[in-house]
SEDOLUM-367799 format. One record per residue: residue number from 1; chain; x, y, z of N, C-alpha, C in turn. Coordinates in steps of 0.02 Angstrom, whole numbers. Example, Ala and Ser with C-alpha at 12.3 -4.5 7.8 and 13.67 -1.06 7.14 Angstrom:
2
<rec 1,A,<660,-284,390>,<615,-225,390>,<660,-165,390>>,
<rec 2,A,<642,-112,354>,<684,-53,357>,<645,2,394>>,
END
This chain:
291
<rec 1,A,<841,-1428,1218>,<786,-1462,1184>,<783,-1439,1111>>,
<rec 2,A,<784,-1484,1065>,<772,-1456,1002>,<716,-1415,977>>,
<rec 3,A,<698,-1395,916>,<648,-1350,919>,<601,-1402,906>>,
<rec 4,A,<582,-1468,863>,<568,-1520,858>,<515,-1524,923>>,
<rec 5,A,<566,-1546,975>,<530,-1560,1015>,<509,-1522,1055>>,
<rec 6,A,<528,-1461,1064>,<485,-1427,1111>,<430,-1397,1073>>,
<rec 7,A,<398,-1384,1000>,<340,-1383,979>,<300,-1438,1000>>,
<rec 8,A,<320,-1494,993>,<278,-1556,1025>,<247,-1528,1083>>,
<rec 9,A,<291,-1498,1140>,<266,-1519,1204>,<245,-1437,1227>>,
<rec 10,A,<261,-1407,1188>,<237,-1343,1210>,<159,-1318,1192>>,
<rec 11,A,<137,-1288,1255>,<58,-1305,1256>,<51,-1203,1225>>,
<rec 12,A,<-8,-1204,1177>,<-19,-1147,1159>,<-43,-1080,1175>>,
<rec 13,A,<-21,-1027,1181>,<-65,-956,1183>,<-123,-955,1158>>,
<rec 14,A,<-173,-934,1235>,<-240,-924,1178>,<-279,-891,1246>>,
<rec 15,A,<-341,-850,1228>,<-384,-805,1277>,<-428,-846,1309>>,
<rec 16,A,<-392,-815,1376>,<-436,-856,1426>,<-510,-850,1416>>,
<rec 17,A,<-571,-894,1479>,<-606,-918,1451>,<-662,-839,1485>>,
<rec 18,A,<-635,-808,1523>,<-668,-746,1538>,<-658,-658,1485>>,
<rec 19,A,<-605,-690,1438>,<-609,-645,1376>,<-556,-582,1391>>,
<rec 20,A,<-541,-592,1476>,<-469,-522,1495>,<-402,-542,1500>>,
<rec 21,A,<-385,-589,1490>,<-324,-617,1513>,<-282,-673,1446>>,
<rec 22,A,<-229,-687,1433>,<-191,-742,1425>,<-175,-816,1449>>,
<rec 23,A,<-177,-842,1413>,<-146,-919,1465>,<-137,-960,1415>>,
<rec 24,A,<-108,-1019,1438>,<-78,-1075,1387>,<-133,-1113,1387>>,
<rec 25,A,<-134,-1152,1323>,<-190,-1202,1318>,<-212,-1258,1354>>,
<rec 26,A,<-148,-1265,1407>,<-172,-1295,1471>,<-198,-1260,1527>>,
<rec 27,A,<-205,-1174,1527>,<-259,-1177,1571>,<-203,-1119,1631>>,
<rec 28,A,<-136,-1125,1600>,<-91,-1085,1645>,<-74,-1006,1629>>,
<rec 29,A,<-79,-964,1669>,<-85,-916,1627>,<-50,-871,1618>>,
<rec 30,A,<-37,-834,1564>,<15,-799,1520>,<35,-713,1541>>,
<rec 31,A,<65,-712,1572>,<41,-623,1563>,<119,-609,1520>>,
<rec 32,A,<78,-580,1466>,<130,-527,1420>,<200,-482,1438>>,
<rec 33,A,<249,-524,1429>,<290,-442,1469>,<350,-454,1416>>,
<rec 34,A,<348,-402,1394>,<379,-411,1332>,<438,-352,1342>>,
<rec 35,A,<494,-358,1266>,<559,-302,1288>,<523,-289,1219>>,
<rec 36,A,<540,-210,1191>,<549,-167,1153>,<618,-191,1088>>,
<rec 37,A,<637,-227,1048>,<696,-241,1000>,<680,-215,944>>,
<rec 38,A,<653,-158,900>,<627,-143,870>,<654,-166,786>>,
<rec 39,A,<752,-159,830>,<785,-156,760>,<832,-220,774>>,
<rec 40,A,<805,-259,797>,<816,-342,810>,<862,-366,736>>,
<rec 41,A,<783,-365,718>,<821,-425,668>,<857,-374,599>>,
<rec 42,A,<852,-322,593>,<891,-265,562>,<959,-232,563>>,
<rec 43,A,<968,-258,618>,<1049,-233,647>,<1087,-274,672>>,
<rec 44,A,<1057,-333,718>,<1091,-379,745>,<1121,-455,702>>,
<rec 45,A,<1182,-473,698>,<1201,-537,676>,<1170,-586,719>>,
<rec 46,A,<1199,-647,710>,<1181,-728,751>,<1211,-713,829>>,
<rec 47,A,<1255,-704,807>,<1295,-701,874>,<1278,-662,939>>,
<rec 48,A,<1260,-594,890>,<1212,-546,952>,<1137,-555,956>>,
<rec 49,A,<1134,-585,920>,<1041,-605,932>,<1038,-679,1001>>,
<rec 50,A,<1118,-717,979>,<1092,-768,1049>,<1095,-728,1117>>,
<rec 51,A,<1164,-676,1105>,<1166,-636,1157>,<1124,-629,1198>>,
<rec 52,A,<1097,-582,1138>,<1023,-559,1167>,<978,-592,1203>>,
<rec 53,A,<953,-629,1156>,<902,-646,1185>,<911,-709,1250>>,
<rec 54,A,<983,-723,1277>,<992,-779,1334>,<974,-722,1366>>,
<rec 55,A,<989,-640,1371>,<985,-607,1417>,<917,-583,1432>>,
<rec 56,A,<879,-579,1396>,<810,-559,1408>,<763,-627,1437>>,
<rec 57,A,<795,-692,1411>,<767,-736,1445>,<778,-729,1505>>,
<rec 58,A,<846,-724,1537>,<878,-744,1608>,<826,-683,1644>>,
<rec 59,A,<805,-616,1621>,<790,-575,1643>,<703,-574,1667>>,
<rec 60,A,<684,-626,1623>,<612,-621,1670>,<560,-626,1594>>,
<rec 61,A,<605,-607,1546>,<542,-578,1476>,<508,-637,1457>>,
<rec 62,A,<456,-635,1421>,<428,-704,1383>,<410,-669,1300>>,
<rec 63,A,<417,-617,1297>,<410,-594,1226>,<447,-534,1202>>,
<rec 64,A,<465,-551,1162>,<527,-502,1106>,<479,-462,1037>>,
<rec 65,A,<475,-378,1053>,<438,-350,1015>,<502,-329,941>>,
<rec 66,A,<478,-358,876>,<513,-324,824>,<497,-324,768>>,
<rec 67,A,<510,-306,714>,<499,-296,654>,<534,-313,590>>,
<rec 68,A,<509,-348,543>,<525,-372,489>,<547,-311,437>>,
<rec 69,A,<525,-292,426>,<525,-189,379>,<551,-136,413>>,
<rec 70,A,<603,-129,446>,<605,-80,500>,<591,-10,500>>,
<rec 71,A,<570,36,521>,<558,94,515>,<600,139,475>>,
<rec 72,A,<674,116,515>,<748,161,484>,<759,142,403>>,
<rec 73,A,<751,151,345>,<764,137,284>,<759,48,276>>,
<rec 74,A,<700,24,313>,<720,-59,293>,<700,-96,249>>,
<rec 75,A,<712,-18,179>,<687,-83,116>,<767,-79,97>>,
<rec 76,A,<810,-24,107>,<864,-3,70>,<928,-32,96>>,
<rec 77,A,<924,-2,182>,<987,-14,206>,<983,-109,243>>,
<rec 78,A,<1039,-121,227>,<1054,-183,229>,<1044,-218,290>>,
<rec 79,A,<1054,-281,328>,<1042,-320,376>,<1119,-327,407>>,
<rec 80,A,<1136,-358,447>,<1201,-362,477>,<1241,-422,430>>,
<rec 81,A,<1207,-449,388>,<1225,-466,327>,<1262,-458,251>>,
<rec 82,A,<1214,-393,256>,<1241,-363,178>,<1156,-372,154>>,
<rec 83,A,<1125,-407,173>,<1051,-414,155>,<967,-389,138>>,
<rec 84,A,<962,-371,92>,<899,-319,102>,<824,-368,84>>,
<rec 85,A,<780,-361,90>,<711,-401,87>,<706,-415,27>>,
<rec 86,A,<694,-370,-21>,<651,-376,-94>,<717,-350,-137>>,
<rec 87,A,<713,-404,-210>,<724,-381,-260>,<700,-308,-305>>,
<rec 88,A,<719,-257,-319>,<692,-219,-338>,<652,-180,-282>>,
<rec 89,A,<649,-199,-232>,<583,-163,-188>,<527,-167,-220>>,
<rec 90,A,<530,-238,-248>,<458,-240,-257>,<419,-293,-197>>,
<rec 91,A,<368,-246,-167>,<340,-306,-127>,<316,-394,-140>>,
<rec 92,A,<314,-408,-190>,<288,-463,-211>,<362,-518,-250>>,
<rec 93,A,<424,-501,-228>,<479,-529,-246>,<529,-528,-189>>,
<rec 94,A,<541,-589,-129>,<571,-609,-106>,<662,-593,-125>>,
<rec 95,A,<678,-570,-110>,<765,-559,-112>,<777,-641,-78>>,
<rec 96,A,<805,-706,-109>,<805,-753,-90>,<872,-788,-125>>,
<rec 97,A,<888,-829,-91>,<964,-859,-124>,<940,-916,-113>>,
<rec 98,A,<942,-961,-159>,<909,-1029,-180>,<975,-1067,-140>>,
<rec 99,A,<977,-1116,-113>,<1028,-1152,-79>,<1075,-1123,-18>>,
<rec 100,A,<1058,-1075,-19>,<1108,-1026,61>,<1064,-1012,114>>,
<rec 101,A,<1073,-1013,156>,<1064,-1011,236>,<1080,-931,252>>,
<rec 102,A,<1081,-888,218>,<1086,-838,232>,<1060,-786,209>>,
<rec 103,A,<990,-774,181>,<969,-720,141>,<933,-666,212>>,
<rec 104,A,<878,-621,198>,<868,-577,241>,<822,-633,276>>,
<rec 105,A,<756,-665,247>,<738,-712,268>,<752,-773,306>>,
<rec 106,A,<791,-805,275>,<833,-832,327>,<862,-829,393>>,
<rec 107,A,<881,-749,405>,<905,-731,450>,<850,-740,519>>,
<rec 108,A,<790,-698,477>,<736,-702,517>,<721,-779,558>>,
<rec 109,A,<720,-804,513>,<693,-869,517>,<759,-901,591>>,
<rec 110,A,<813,-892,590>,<843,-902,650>,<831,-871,717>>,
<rec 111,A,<801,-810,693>,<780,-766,783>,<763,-804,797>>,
<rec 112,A,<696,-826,764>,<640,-842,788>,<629,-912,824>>,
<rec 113,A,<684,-958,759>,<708,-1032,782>,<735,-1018,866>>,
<rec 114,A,<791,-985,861>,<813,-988,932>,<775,-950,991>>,
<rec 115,A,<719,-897,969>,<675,-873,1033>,<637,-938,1046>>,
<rec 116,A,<610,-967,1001>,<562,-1014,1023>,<598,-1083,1066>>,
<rec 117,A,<662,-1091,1036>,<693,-1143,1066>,<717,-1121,1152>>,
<rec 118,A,<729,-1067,1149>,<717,-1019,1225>,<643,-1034,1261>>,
<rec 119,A,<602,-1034,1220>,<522,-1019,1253>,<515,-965,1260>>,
<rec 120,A,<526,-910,1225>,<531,-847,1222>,<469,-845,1159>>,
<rec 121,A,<432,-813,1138>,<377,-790,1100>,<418,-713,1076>>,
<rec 122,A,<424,-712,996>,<419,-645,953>,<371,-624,955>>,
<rec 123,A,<332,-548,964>,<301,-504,948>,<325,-484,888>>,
<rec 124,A,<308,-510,839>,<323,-501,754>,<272,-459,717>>,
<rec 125,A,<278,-383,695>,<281,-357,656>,<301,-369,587>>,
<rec 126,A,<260,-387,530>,<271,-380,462>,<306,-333,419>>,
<rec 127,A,<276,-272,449>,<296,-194,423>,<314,-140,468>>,
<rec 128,A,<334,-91,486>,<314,-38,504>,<275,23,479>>,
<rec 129,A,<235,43,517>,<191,66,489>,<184,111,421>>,
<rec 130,A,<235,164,408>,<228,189,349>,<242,172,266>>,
<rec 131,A,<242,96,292>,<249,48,225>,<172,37,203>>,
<rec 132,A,<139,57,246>,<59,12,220>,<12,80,225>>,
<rec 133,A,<29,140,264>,<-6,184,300>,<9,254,254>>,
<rec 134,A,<69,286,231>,<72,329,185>,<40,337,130>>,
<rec 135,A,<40,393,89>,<7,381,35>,<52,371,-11>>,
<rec 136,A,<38,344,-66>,<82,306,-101>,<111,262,-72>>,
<rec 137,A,<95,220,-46>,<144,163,17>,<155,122,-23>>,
<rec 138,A,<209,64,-8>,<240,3,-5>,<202,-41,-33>>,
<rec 139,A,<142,-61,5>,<94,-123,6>,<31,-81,-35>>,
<rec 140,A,<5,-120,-61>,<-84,-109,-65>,<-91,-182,-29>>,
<rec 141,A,<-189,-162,-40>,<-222,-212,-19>,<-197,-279,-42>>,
<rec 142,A,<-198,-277,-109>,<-175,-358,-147>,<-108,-370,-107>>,
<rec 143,A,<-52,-357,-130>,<21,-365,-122>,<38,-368,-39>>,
<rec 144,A,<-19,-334,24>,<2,-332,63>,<-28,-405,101>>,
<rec 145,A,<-94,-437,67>,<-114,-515,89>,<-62,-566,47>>,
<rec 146,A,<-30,-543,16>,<20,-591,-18>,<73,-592,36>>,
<rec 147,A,<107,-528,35>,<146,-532,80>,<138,-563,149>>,
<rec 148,A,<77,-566,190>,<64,-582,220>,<57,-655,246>>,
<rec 149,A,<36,-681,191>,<23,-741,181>,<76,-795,185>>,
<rec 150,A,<147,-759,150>,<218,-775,152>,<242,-794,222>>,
<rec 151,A,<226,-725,247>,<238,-749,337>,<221,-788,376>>,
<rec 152,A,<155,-797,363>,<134,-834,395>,<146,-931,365>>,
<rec 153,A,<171,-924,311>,<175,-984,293>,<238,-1000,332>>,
<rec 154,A,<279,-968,319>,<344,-994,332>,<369,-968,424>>,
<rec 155,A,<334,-934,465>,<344,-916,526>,<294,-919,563>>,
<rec 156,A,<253,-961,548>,<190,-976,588>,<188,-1028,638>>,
<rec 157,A,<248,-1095,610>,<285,-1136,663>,<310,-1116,727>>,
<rec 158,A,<323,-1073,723>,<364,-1042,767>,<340,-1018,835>>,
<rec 159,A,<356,-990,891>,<324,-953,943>,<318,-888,931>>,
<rec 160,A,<255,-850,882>,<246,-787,859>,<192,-766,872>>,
<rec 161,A,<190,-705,895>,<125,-651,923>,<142,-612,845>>,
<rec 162,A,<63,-610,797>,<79,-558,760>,<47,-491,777>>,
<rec 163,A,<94,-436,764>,<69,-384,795>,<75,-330,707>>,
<rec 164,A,<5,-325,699>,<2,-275,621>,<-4,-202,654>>,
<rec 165,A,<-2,-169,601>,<12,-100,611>,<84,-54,610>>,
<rec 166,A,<100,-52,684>,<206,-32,668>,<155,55,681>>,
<rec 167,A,<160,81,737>,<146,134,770>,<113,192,725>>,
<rec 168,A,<70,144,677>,<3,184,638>,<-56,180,654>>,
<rec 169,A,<-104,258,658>,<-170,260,631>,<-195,251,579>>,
<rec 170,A,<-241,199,556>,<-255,191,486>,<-286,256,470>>,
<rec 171,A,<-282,289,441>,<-311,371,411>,<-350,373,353>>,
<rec 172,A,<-364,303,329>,<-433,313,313>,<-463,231,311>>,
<rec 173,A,<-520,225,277>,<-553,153,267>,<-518,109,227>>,
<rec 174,A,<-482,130,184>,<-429,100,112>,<-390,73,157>>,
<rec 175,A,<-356,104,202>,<-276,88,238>,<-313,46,295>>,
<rec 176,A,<-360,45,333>,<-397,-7,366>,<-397,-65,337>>,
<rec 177,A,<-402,-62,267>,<-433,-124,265>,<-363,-179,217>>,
<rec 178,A,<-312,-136,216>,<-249,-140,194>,<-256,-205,277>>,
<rec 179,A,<-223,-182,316>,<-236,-215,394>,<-274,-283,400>>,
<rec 180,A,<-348,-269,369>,<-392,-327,379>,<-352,-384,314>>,
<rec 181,A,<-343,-364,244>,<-304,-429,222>,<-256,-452,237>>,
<rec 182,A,<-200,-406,268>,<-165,-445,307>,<-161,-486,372>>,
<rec 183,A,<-227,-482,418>,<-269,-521,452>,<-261,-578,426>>,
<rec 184,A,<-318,-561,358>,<-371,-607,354>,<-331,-663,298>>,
<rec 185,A,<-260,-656,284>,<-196,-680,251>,<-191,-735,297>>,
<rec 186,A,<-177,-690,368>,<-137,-719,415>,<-161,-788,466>>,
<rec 187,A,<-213,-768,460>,<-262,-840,486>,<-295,-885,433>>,
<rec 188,A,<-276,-865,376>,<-315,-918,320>,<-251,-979,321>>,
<rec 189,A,<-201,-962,335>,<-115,-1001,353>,<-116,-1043,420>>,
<rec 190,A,<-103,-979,469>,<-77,-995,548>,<-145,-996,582>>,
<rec 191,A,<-175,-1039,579>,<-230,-1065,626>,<-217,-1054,725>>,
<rec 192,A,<-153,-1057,725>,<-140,-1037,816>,<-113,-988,856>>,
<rec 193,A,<-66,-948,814>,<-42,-891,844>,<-85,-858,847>>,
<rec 194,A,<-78,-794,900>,<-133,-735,902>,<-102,-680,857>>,
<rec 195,A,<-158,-621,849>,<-136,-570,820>,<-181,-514,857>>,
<rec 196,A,<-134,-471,850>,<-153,-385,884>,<-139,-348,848>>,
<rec 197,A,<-140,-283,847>,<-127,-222,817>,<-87,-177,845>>,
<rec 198,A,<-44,-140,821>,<1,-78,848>,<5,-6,839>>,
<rec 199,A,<-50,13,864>,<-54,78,844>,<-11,163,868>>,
<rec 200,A,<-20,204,862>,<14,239,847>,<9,286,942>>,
<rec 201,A,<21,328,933>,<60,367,1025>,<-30,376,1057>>,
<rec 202,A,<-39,339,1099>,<-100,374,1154>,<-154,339,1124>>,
<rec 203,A,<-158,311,1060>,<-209,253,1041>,<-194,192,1064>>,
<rec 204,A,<-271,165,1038>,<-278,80,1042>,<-314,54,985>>,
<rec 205,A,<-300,-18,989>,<-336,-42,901>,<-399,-74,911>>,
<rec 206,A,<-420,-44,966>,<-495,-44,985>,<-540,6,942>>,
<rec 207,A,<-510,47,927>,<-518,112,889>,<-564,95,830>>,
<rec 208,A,<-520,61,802>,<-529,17,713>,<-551,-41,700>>,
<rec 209,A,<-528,-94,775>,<-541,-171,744>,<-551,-207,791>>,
<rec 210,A,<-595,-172,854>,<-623,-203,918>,<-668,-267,895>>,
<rec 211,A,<-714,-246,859>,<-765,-305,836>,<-732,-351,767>>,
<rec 212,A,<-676,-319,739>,<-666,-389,715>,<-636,-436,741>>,
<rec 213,A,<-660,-497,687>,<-635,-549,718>,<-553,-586,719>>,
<rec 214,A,<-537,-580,702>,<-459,-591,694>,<-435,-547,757>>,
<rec 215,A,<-443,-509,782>,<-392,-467,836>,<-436,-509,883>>,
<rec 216,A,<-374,-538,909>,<-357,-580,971>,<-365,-527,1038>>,
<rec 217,A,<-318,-488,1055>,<-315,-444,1095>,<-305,-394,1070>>,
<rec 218,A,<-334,-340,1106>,<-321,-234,1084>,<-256,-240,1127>>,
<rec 219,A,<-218,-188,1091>,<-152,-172,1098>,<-146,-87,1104>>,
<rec 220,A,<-120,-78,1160>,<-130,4,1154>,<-43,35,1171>>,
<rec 221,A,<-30,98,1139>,<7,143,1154>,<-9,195,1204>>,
<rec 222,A,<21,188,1254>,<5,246,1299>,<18,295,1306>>,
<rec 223,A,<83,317,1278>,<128,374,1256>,<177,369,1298>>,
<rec 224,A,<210,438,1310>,<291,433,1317>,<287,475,1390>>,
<rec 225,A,<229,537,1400>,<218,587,1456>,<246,562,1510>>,
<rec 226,A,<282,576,1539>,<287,555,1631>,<242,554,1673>>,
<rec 227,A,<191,603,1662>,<139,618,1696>,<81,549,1664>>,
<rec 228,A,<83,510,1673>,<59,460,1646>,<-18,467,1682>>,
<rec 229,A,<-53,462,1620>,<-129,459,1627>,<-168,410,1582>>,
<rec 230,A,<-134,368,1551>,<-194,340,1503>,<-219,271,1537>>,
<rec 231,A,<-191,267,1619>,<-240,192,1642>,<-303,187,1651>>,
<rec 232,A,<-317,241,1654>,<-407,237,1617>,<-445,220,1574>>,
<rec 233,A,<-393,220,1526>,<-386,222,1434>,<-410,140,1437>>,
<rec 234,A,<-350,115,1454>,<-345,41,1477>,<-410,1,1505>>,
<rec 235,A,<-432,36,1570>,<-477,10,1598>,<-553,20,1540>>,
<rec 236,A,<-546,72,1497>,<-622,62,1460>,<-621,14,1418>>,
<rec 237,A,<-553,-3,1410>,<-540,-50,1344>,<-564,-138,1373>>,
<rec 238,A,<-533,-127,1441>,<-565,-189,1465>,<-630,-198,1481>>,
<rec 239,A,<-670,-133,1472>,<-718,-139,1492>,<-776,-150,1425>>,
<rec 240,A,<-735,-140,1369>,<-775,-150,1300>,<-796,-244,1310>>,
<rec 241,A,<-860,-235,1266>,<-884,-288,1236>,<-915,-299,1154>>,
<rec 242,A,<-891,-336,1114>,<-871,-404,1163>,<-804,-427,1194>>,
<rec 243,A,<-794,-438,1250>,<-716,-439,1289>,<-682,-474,1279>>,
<rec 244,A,<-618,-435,1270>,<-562,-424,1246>,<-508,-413,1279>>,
<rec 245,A,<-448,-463,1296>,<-397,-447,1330>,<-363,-363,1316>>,
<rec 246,A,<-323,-320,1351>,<-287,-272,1326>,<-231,-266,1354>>,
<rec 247,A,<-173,-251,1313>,<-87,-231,1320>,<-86,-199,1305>>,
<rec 248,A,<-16,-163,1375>,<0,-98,1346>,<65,-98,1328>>,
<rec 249,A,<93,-110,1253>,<137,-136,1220>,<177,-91,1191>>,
<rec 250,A,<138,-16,1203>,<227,35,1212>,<212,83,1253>>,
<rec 251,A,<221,89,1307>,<203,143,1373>,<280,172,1364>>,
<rec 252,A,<266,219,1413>,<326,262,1439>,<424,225,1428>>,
<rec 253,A,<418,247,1384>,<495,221,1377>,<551,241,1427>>,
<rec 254,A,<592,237,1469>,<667,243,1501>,<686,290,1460>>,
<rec 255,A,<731,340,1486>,<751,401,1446>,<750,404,1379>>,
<rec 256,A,<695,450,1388>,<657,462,1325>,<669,546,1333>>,
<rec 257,A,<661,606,1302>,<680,666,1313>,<624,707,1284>>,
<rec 258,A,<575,668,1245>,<531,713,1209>,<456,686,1258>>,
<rec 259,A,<406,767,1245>,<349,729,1290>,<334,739,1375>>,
<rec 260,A,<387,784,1396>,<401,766,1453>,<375,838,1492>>,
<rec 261,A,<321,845,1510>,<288,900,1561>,<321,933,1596>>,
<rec 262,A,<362,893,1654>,<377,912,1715>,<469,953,1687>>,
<rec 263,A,<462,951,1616>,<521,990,1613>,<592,978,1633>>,
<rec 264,A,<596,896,1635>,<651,867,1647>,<695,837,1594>>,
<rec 265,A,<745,821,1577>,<785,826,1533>,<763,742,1510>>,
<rec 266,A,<761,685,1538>,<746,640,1531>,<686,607,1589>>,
<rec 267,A,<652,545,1552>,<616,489,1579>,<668,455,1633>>,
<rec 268,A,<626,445,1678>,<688,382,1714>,<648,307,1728>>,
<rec 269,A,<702,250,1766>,<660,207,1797>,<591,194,1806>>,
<rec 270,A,<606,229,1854>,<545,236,1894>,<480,265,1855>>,
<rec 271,A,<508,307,1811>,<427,345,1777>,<410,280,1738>>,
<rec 272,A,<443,240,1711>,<440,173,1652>,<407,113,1688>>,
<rec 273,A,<426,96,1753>,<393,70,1817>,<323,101,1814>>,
<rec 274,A,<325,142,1850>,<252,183,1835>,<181,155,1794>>,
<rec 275,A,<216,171,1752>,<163,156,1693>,<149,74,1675>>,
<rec 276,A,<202,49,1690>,<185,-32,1688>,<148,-30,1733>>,
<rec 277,A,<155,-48,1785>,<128,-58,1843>,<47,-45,1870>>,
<rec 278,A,<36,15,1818>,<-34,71,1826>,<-79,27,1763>>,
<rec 279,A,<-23,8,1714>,<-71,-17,1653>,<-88,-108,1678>>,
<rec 280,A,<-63,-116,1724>,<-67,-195,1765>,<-119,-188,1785>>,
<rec 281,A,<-133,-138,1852>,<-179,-133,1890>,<-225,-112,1872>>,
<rec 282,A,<-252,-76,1796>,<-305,-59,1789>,<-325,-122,1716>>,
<rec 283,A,<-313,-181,1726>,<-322,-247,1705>,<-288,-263,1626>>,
<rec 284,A,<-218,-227,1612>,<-203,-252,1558>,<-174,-321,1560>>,
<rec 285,A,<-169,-361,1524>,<-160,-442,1512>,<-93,-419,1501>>,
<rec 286,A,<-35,-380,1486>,<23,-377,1477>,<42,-305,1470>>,
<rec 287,A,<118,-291,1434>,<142,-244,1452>,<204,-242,1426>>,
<rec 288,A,<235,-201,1380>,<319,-191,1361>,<351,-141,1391>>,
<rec 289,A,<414,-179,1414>,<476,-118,1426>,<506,-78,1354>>,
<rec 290,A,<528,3,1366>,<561,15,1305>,<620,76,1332>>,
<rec 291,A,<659,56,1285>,<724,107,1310>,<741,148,1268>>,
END
């Protein structure tokens, strides 16, 4: 199906009508289960991105978590391209090739073409967090609703969950509100996608931006512990009002080595099971695998 037409017929993400859950705008409903790709669109060419993502389709996923800015040097080091974002690293200048099909943008712009032509939904990240969240950062307030605004113009077509933040606590009211223009960017554009927040190990963005209005659903980190305890965490979050779906959109990762109580050299399976499963039952609307 072209992408053409399956925007036509594809019915939208949006919070159900009891305020805990997902579902399509017909009424069918959505639960979140997303993979971990962090360095997606950073590392991978065309070729391994269809890879990819036929395999996460065939596998059960409906959403692909990643990032535009990647954590690892992604103003500097290049794309599987040769490609970096900004001219100069300046946030407010597009690195863009007028007539080519291939700039860093561009590239993007194909994940996303072919997740959606999958029926697959990006969990799209703008930044990672220490672009907006350090001191002296990347973005300010101005430059980071510009930027914002960009995205959403040009990837708002698409099948995209925006997810702000990139595994930060805002650490003070300034860097909060860095967050809210890029919100408040992001829906002055994309009138239908949802947006959440991504906060940082054992938080949720209930924390900061429960009552605003732009966060669609709280998004929580549960951490990495084996000894997994934060489905409680979960359950108060569902229990906030005014109600609010909640995901737990980076729990316990698959061998992971740091974090780990019981003094074992790695996470396994089963501890990664665990924690999905615990953050299900104590009423999260979704849930990511991470490796």
């Amino acid at each position: 199906m072209s992408l053409t037409a399956y925007a036509q017929e594809q019915p939208r993400l949006e919070v159900s009508p009891d305020g805990h859950s997902l579902q399509w705008s017909n009424g069918d409903p959505f639960f979140y289960m997303a993979d971990t790709a962090w360095e997606l669109i950073h590392r991978l060419d065309r070729e391994e991105v269809d890879t990819y993502l036929k395999l996460r389709k065939a596998q059960g996923y409906n959403v692909i978590q990643t990032v535009v800015l990647s954590e690892f040097d992604g103003l500097n080091t290049p794309n599987a391209y040769g490609d970096r974002p900004f001219k100069g690293n300046h946030p407010s200048t597009m690195a863009i090739k007028d007539g080519e099909q291939n700039d860093y943008w561009d590239h993007i712009e194909y994940i996303l073409s072919r997740a959606t032509e999958m029926g697959l939904y990006v969990g799209l990240l703008p930044t990672w967090g220490h672009f907006w969240n350090d001191d002296n950062s990347f973005f300010d307030k101005k430059s980071a609703a510009q930027y914002a605004n960009y995205m959403a113009g040009r990837y708002g077509k698409y099948n995209v969950i925006w997810i702000l933040g990139g595994d930060r606590n805002p650490k003070n009211r300034a860097k909060e509100d860095i967050i809210r223009s890029m919100a408040t960017a992001i829906k002055a554009v994309d009138k239908h996608n949802l947006i959440t927040f991504h906060p940082g190990g054992w938080q949720s963005s209930a924390t900061w931006f429960h009552n605003d209005g732009w966060l669609d659903f709280n998004s929580r980190q549960s951490g990495y512990q084996r000894e997994y305890n934060s489905h409680i965490e979960t359950y108060k979050n569902y229990l906030l009002e005014p109600t609010k779906p909640v995901a737990d959109i980076e729990p316990q990762y698959e061998v992971v080595k740091d974090h780990d109580p019981f003094g074992k050299d790695y996470s396994t399976a089963a501890d990664a099971r665990r924690s999905i499963y615990w953050a299900a039952f104590y009423g999260a609307c979704g849930v990511a695998y991470g490796h």
